[in-house]
LOGUMAR-146245 format. One line per 3 residues: their letters; for each residue y, z, x of C-alpha. Coordinates in Angstrom, 3 decimals. Layout:
N
a> Y,Z,X ~ ...;
END
This chain:
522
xxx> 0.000,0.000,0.000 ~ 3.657,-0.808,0.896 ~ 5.266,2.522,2.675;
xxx> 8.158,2.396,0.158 ~ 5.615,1.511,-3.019 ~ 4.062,5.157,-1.505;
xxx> 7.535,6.559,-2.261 ~ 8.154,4.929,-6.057 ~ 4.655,6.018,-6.641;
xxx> 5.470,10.051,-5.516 ~ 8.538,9.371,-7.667 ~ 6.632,8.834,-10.663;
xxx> 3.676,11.501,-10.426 ~ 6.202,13.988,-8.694 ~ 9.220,13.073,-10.144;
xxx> 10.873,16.435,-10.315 ~ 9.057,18.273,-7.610 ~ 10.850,19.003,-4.339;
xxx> 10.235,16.467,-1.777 ~ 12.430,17.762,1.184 ~ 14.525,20.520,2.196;
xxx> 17.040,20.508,4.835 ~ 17.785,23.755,6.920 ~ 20.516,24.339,9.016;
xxx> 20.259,27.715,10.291 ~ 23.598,27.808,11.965 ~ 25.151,26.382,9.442;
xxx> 23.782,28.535,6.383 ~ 22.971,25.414,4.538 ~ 19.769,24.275,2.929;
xxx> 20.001,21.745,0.376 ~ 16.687,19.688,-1.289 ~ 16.182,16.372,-3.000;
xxx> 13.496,15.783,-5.536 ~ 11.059,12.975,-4.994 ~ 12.633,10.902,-8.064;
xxx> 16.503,11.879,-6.717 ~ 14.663,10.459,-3.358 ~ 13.653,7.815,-4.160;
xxx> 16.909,6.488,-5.753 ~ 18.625,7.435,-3.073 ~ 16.603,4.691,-1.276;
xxx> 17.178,1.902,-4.224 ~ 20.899,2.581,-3.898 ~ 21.156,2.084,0.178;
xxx> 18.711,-0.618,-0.220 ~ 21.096,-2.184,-2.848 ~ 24.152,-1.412,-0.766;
xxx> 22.881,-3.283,1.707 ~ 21.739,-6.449,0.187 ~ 25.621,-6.459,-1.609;
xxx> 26.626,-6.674,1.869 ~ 24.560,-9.631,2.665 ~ 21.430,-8.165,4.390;
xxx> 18.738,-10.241,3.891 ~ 14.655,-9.681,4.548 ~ 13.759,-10.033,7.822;
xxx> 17.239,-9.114,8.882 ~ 17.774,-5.584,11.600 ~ 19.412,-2.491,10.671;
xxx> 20.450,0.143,12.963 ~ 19.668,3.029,11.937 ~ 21.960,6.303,13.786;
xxx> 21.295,9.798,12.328 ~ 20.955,13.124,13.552 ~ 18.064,14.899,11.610;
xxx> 19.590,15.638,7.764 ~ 17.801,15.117,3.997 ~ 19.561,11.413,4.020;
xxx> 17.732,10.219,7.325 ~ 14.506,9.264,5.555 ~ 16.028,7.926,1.982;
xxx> 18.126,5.881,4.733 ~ 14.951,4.529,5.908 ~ 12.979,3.756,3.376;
xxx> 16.353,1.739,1.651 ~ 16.110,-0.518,4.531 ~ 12.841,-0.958,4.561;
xxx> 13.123,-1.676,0.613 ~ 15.619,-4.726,1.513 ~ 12.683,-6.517,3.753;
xxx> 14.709,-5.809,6.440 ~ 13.482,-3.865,9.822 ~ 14.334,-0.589,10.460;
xxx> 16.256,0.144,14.036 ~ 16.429,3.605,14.511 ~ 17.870,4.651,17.687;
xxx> 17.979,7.597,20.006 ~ 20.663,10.337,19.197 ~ 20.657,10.279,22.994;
xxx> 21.616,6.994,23.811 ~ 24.857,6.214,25.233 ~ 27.514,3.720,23.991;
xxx> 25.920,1.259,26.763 ~ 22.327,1.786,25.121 ~ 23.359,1.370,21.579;
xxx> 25.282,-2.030,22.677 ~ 22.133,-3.023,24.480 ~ 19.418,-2.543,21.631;
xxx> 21.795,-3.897,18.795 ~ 22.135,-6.967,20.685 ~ 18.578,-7.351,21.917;
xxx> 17.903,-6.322,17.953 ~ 20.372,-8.811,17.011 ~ 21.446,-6.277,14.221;
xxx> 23.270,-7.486,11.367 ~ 24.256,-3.746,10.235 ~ 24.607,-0.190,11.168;
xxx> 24.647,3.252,9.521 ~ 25.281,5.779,11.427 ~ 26.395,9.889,11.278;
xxx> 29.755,11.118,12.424 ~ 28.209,12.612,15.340 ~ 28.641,9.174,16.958;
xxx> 31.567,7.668,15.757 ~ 33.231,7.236,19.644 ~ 30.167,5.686,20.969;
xxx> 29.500,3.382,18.536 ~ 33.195,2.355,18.397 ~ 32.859,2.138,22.643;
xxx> 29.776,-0.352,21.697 ~ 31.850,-2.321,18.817 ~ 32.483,-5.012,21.683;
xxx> 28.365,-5.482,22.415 ~ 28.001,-5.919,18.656 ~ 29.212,-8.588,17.475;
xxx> 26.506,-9.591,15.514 ~ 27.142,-6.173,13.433 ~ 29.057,-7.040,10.333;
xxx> 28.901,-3.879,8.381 ~ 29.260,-0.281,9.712 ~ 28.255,2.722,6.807;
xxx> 29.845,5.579,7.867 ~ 27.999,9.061,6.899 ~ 30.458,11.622,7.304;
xxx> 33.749,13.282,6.389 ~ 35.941,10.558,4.599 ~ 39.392,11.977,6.773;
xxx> 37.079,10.953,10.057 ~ 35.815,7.499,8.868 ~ 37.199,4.848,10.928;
xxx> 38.899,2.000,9.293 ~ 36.102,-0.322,10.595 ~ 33.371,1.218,8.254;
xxx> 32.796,2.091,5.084 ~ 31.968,5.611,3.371 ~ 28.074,5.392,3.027;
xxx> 28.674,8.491,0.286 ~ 30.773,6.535,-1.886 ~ 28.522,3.662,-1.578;
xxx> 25.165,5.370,-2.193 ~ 27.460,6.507,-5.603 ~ 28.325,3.110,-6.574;
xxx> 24.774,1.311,-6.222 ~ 21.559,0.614,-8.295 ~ 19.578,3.258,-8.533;
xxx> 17.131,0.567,-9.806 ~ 14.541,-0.870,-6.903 ~ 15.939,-4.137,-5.653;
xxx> 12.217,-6.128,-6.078 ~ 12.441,-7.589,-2.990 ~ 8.569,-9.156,-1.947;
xxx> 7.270,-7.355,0.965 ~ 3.936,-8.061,2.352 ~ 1.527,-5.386,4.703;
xxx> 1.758,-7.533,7.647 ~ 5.537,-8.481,7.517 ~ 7.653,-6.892,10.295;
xxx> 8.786,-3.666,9.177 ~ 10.624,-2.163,12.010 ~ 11.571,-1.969,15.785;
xxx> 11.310,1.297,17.516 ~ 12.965,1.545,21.038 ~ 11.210,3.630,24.210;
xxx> 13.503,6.260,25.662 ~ 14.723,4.437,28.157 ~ 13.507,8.067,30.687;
xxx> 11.896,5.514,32.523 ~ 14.320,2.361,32.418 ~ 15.833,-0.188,30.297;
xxx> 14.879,0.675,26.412 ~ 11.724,-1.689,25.310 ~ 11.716,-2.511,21.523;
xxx> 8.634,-2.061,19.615 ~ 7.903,-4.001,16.679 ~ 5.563,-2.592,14.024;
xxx> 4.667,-3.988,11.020 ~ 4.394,-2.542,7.184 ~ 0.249,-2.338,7.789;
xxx> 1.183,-0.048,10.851 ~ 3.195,2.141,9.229 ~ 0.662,2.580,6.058;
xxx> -1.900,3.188,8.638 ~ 0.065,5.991,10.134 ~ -0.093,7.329,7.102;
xxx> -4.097,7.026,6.566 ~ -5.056,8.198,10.002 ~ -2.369,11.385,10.076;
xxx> -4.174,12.366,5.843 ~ -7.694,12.098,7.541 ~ -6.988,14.167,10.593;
xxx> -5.537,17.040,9.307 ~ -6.567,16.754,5.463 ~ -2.834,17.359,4.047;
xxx> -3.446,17.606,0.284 ~ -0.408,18.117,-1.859 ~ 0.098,21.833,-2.312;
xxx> 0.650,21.536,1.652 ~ 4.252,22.007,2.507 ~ 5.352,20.545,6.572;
xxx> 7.796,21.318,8.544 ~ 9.642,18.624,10.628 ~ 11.507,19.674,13.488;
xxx> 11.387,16.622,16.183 ~ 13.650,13.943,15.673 ~ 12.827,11.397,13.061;
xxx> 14.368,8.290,14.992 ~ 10.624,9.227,17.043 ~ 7.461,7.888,15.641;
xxx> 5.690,10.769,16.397 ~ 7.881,13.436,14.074 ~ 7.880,11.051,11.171;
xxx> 3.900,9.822,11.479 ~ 2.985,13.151,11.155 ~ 4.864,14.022,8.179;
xxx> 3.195,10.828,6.710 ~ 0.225,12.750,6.170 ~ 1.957,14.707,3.748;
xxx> 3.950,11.918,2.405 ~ 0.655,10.107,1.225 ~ -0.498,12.844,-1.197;
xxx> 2.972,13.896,-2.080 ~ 2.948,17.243,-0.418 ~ 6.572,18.999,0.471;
xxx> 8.545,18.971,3.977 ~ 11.423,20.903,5.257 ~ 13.651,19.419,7.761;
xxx> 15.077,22.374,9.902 ~ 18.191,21.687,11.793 ~ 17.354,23.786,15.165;
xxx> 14.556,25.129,17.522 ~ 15.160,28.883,18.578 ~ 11.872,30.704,17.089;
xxx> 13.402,32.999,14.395 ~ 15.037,30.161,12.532 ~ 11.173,28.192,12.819;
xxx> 9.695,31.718,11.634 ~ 12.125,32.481,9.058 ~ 11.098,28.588,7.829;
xxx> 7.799,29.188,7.879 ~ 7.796,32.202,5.730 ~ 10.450,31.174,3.095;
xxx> 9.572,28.109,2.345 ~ 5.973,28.667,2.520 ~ 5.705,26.415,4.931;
xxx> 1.508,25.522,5.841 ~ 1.680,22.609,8.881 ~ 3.312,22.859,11.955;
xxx> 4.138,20.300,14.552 ~ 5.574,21.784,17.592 ~ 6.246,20.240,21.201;
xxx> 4.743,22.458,23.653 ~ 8.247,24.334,24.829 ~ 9.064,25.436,21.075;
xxx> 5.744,26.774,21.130 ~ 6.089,28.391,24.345 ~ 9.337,29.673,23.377;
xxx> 7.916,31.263,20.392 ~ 5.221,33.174,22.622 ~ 7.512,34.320,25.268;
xxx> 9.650,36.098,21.566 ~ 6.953,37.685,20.537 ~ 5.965,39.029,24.166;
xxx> 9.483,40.169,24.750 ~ 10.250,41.802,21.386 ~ 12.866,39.206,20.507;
xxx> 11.345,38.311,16.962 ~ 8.784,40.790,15.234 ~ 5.873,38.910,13.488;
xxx> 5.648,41.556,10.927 ~ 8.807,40.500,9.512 ~ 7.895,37.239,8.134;
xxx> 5.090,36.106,5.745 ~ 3.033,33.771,7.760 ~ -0.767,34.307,6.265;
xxx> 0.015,30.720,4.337 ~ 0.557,28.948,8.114 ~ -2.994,27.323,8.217;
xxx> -2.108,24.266,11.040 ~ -0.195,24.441,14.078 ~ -0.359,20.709,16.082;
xxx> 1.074,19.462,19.049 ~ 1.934,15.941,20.392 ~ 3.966,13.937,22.477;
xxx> 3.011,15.212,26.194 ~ 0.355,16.852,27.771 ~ -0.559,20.076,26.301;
xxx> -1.353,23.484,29.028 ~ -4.898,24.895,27.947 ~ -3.191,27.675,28.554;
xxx> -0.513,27.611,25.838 ~ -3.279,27.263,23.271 ~ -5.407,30.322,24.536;
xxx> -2.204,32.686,24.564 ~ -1.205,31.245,20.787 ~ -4.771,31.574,19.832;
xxx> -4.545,35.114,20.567 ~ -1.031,35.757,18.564 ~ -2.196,33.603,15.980;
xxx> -5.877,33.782,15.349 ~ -6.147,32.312,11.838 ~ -4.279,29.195,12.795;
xxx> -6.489,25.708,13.056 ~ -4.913,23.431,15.782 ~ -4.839,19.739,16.767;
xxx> -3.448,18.006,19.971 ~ -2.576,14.701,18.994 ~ -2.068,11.517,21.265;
xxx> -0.686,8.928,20.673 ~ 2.570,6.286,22.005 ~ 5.372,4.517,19.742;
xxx> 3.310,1.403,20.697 ~ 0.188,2.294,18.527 ~ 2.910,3.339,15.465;
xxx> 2.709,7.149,16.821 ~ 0.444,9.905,17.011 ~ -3.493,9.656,16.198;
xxx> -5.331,6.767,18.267 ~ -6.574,10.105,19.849 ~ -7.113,13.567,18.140;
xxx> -8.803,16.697,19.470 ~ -9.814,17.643,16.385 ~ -9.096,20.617,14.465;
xxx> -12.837,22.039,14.854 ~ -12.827,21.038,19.004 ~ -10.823,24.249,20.120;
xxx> -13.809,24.605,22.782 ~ -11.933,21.590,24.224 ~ -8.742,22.120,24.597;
xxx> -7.370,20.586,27.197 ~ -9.030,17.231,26.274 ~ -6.832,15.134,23.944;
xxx> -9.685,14.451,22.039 ~ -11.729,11.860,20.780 ~ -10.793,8.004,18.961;
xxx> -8.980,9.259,16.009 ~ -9.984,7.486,12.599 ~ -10.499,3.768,12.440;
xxx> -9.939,3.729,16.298 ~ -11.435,2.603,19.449 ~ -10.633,3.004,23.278;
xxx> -11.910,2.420,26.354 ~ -11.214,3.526,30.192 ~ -11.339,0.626,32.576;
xxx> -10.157,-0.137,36.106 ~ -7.243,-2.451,37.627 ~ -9.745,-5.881,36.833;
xxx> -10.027,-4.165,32.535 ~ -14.044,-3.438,33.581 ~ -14.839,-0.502,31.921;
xxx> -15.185,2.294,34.481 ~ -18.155,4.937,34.188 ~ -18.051,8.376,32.317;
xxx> -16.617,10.752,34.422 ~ -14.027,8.517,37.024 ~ -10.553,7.772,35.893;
xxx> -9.041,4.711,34.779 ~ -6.675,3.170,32.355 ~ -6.794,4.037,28.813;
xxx> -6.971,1.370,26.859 ~ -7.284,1.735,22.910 ~ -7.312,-0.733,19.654;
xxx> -6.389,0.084,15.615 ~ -4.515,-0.716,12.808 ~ -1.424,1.059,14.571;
xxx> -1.224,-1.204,17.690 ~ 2.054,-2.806,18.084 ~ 2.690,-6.241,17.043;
xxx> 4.609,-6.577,20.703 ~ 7.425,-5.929,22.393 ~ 10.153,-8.416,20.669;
xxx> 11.891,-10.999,22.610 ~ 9.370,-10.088,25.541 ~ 6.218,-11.907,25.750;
xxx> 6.479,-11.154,29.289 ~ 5.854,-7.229,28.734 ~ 3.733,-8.076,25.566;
xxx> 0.978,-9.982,27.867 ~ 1.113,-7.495,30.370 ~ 0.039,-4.595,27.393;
xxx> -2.034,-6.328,24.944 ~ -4.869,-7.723,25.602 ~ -6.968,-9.522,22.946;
xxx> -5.916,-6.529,20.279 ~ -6.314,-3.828,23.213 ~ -3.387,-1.744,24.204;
xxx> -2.715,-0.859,28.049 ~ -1.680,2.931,27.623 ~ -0.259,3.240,31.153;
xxx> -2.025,6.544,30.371 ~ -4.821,7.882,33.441 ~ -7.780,9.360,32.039;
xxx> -11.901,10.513,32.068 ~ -14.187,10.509,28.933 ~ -16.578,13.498,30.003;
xxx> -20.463,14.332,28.824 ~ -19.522,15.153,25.240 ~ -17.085,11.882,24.701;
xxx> -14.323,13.863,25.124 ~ -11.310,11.884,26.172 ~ -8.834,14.238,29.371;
xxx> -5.657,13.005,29.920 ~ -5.017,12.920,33.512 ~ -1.539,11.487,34.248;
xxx> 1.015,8.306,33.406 ~ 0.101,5.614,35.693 ~ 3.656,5.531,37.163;
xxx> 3.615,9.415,37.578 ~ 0.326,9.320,40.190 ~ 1.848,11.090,43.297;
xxx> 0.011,9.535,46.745 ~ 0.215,11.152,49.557 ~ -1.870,10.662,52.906;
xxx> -3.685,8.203,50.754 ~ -4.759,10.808,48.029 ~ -4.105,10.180,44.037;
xxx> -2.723,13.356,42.975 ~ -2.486,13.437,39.094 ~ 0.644,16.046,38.313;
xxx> -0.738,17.242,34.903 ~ -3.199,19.455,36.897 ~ -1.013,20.951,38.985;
xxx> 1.188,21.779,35.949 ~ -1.538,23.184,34.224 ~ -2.568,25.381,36.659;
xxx> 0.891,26.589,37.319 ~ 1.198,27.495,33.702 ~ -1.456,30.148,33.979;
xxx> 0.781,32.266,35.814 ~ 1.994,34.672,33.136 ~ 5.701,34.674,35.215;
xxx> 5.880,30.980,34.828 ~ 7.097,29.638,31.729 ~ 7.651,26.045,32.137;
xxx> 6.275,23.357,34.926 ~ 7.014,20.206,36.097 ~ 5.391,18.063,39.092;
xxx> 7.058,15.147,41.044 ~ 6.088,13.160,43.895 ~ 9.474,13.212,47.254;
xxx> 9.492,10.923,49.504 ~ 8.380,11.547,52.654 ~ 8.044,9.464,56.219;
xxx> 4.551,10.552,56.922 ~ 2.540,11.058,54.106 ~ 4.177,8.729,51.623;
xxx> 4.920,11.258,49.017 ~ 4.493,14.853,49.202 ~ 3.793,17.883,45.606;
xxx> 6.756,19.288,44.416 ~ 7.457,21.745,41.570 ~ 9.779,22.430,39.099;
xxx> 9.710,25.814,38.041 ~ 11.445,27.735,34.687 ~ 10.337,31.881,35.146;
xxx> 10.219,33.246,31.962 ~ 13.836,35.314,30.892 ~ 14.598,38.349,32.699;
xxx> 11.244,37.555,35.096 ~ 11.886,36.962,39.272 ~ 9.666,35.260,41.023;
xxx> 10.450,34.215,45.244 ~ 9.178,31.148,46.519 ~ 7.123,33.606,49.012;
xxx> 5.222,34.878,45.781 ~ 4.828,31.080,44.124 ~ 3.681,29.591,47.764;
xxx> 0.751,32.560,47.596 ~ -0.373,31.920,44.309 ~ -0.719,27.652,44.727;
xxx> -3.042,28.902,47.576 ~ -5.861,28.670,44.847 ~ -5.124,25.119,44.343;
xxx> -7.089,22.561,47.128 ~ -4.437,22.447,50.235 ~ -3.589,18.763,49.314;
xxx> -2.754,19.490,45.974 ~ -0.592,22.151,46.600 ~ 3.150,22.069,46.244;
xxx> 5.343,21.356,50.193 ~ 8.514,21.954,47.522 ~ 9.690,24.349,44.888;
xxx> 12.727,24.613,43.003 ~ 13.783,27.297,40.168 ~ 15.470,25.480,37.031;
xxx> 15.407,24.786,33.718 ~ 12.731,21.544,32.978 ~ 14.542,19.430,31.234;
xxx> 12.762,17.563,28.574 ~ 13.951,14.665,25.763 ~ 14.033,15.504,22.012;
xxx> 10.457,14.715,22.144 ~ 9.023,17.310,24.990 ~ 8.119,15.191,27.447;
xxx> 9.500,15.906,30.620 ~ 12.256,13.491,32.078 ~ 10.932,13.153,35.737;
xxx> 12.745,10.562,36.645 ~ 15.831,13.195,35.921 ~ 14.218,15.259,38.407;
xxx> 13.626,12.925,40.910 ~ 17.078,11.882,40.718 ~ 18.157,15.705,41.446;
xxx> 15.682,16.719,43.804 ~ 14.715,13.312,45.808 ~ 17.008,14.903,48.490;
xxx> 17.527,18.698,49.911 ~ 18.393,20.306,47.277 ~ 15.059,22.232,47.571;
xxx> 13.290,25.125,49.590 ~ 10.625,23.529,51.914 ~ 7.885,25.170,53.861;
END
């Protein structure tokens, strides 16, 4: 079924039932829509748009911080036959000029949040004839239109347009952590499969209630809440990460399935353990799921929650923006004797681990991870170039490292590009990080490769103590001393990791910052 059709469909069983709630902690706001009031919203921007010329098959840019209009935003483009663009909330003025044009976007909606880049990028846009403008009306530029007063204006009624499952339905841009942006182009049959494979992982039904805290502009926040969006189920969209505002969500609005990037879940540990947020305070016996995704998850963090939060089932999920999100790979919610592993094919999936000729290497050795299912990627668009180099007769190239062991369990063992080699030795990072994280001092980890005239590369660590811990680089040196002497770290440096809105660590930040001296050696 049409992704949109799922939506006039809730509307109509659901009509009156809440379908999301925003909260914004800091802001003491929480407002809801209904799925009916939702999905009108989406048959007025979808007939805003079309007014304004849009046409099927045409782009949209799509610019929104996290709010209850993101996804009616959506789902109105996607109800013109247009594509969906939505872009990173982190992108500069330069970025957003670069993936309208590559886009070739014919409009834009965007939050006031971005109003001065998007006017620095007006000159890159040219192919951008209308601007909607969601924000205050006394800080709307006289370029763009009030959204608001459009959204009051239009049809409430859907437009009709004919949308098939395997038209394009929208292009999704990398992060760009890693170089120029590469758009994605997935089609209507990868979203609907999202929506499939998410329902049969983690068996959403629709008393189930999620809460969405990544941002949407990511596969991997949305794709998840598909699961619920299938069957109907409820989802609050909370507006901020420090724990008691996710507790306080949890408990009020009965909240049942969690997706959490691993430092929001470490975060929430390191509360408890410090006394800054009392469990007993908030009605959590309802919290049945608590998933992770989008990077490499410490076994670690998962025995430590385990033992704060016994009764909770949990999932790592794999997946890229390439194969329309998370759940090419699942651990599955009864594998907790695996964690670690990412997990098996998820449902209606394949993979295979094969070597720098694609020949299928044997259980046990690394190689490439290479997987195929209804979520893979159309292509990169306007670059068959890349789109040869990652598809392969319906196969996706991962760039992902890993090992299947005895039990067909899939381990994650590095990104391809992130291999550190030094003396002539692979050294896959995730290890290293793991093994840091097991020191109860240590609260966040992140490996790099420095360049270095004699070995090639040499280990070094980034290292976040937990608050109001020490630790000298005497005492970290001592405890790597466990780890095999060519694994173990010639560099440390004590700093915040930073990580993008979707928790995966920006290494090519840190190899920017510490590629030079600014780091103890020994």
């Amino acid at each position: 079924m049409i992704i949109h059709e799922i939506l006039a469909r809730n509307a109509r069983m659901y009509g009156e039932e809440i379908a999301l709630i925003e909260r914004d902690p800091a802001a003491n706001r929480r407002v809801s829509l209904t799925w009916r009031a939702f999905d009108e919203m989406a048959n007025r921007v979808a007939n805003a748009l079309i007014a304004r010329g849009v046409q099927k098959g045409d782009k949209v840019i799509h610019l929104m911080m996290n709010s209850l209009e993101w996804l009616p935003f959506y789902f109105g483009i996607l109800r013109t036959g247009a594509w969906a663009v939505p872009l990173n909330f982190r992108f500069t003025a330069r970025d957003i000029g670069y993936c309208a044009g590559i886009a070739e976007a014919k409009a834009m909606v965007f939050g006031e949040e971005f109003l001065d880049r998007v006017d620095q990028a007006r000159e890159e846009m040219p192919n951008i004839k209308e601007f909607l403008f969601m924000g205050a009306e006394e800080k709307r530029p006289p370029w763009a239109e009030q959204a608001e007063t459009l959204l009051h204006s239009g049809s409430a009624q859907d437009p009709g347009v004919e949308v098939g499952l395997m038209d394009e339905a929208a292009l999704y841009f990398t992060s760009g952590t890693t170089g120029t942006p590469k758009p994605i182009l997935l089609t209507h049959r990868n979203l609907e499969a999202a929506c499939i494979v998410e329902n049969r992982h983690h068996n959403q039904t629709h008393k189930d209630n999620f809460l969405c805290i990544p941002p949407l502009y990511h596969t991997g926040s949305k794709m998840h809440w598909f699961g619920n969006f299938i069957v109907g189920a409820k989802a609050v969209i909370l507006r901020g990460i420090q724990p008691e505002w996710i507790l306080e969500a949890v408990s009020e609005e009965k909240v049942t399935v969690v997706f959490l990037l691993v430092p929001w879940a470490q975060d929430i540990l390191v509360a408890v353990e410090t006394g800054k947020v009392n469990l007993d305070d908030y009605r959590l016996d309802q919290w049945r799921l608590m998933h992770i995704g989008a990077q490499p998850v410490p076994p670690s963090l998962i025995r430590n929650w385990k033992k704060v939060f016994p009764h909770h089932d949990y999932d790592t999920n794999y997946g890229l923006s390439e194969t329309t999100g998370p759940g090419c790979v699942h651990l599955g919610m009864e594998n907790t004797h695996k964690v670690g592993a990412i997990g098996r094919p998820g449902f209606d999936w394949e993979y295979r681990i094969v070597d720098s000729d694609l020949r299928e290497v044997p259980a046990g050795q690394t190689g490439e991870l290479m997987v195929k299912g209804p979520g893979v990627m159309k292509g990169y668009y306007r670059n068959p170039e890349a789109t040869r180099a990652a598809l392969c007769d319906g196969w996706l190239l991962t760039g992902d490292m890993a090992r299947v062991d005895e039990d067909g369990f899939i381990w994650l063992v590095d990104r391809k590009k992130d291999v550190i080699i030094t003396g002539g030795e692979n050294i896959f990072p995730v290890e290293i990080e793991d093994f840091l994280l097991e020191n109860p001092k240590i609260q966040d980890a992140a490996v790099i490769g420095i360049p270095d005239e004699r070995l090639g590369e040499i280990v070094a660590a980034a290292v976040q103590v937990k608050p109001g811990v020490d630790m000298t680089e005497e005492e970290f040196m001592e405890f790597c001393e466990k780890l095999p002497r060519y694994k173990r770290p010639r560099r440390v440096f004590f700093d915040d990791v930073p990580r993008n809105p979707t928790g995966k660590i920006e290494k090519p930040k840190l190899r920017r910052k510490y590629g030079g001296k600014e780091s103890f050696q020994v």
